[in-house]
C-alpha positions in Angstrom: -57.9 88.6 81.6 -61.3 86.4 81.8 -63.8 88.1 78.6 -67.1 89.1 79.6 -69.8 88.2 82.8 -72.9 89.6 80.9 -75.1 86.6 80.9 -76.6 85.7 77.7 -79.6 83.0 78.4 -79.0 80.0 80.6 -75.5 80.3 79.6 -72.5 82.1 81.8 -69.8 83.0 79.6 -67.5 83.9 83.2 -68.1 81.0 84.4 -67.3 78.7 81.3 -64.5 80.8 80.4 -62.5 80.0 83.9 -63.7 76.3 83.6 -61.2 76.6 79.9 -59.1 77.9 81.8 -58.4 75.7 84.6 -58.9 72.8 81.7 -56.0 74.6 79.2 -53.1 74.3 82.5 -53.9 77.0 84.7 -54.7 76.6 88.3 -58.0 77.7 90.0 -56.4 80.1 91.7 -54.5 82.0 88.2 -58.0 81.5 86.4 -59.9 83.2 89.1 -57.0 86.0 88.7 -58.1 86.7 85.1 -61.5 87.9 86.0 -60.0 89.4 89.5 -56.9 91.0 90.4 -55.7 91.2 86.7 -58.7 92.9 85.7 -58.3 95.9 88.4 -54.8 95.8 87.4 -55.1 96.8 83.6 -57.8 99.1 84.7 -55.2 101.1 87.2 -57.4 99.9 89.9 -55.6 97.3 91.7 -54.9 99.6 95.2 -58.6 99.8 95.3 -59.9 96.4 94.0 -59.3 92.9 92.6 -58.5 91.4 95.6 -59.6 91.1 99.1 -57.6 93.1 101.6 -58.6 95.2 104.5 -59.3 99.4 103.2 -60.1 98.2 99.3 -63.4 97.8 98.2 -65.6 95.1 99.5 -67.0 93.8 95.7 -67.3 89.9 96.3 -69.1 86.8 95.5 -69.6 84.4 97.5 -70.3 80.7 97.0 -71.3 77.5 98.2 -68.2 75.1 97.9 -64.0 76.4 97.3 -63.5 77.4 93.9 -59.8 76.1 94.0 -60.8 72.7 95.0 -63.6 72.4 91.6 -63.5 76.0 89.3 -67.1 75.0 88.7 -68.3 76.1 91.8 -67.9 79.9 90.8 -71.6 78.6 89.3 -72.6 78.3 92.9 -73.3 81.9 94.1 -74.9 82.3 97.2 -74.6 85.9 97.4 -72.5 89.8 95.9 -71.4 91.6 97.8 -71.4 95.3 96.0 -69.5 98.2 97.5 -70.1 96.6 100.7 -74.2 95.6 100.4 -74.9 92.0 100.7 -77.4 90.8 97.8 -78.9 87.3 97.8 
């Protein structure tokens, strides 16, 4: 599971965190699981969240450019989407 998304200064500890990842061996698509759908599993939450599926929650960010092609463009939020409100 990816560590903490509390941002401390200019600095994104999420975001550098999956970046390691993807550099260690994994692919975009297992590091984005650490902070996703392995998160809301260890919580118990996975039929409700981690992924996107139609009836779960709608928690998402969104961002400019495919994370799977370059992990770095998780730094490239456009917008959250909470619960299902839309924040820019």
């Amino acid at each position: 599971m990816a560590g903490s998304d509390l941002p401390i200064g200019e600095l994104a500890p999420v975001h550098d965190e999956l970046a390691f990842l993807v550099e260690s061996g994994m692919t975009p698509m297992e590091a984005l699981q650490t902070a996703t759908r392995n998160v809301a599993e260890f919580l118990g939450m996975l039929r409700d969240e981690g992924t996107i599926e139609p009836g779960k929650v709608a928690n998402v960010v969104i961002v400019d450019g495919n994370p799977l092609d370059d992990i770095r463009n998780t730094r490239r939020v456009s917008h959250v989407m909470s619960r299902g409100a839309l924040f820019r």
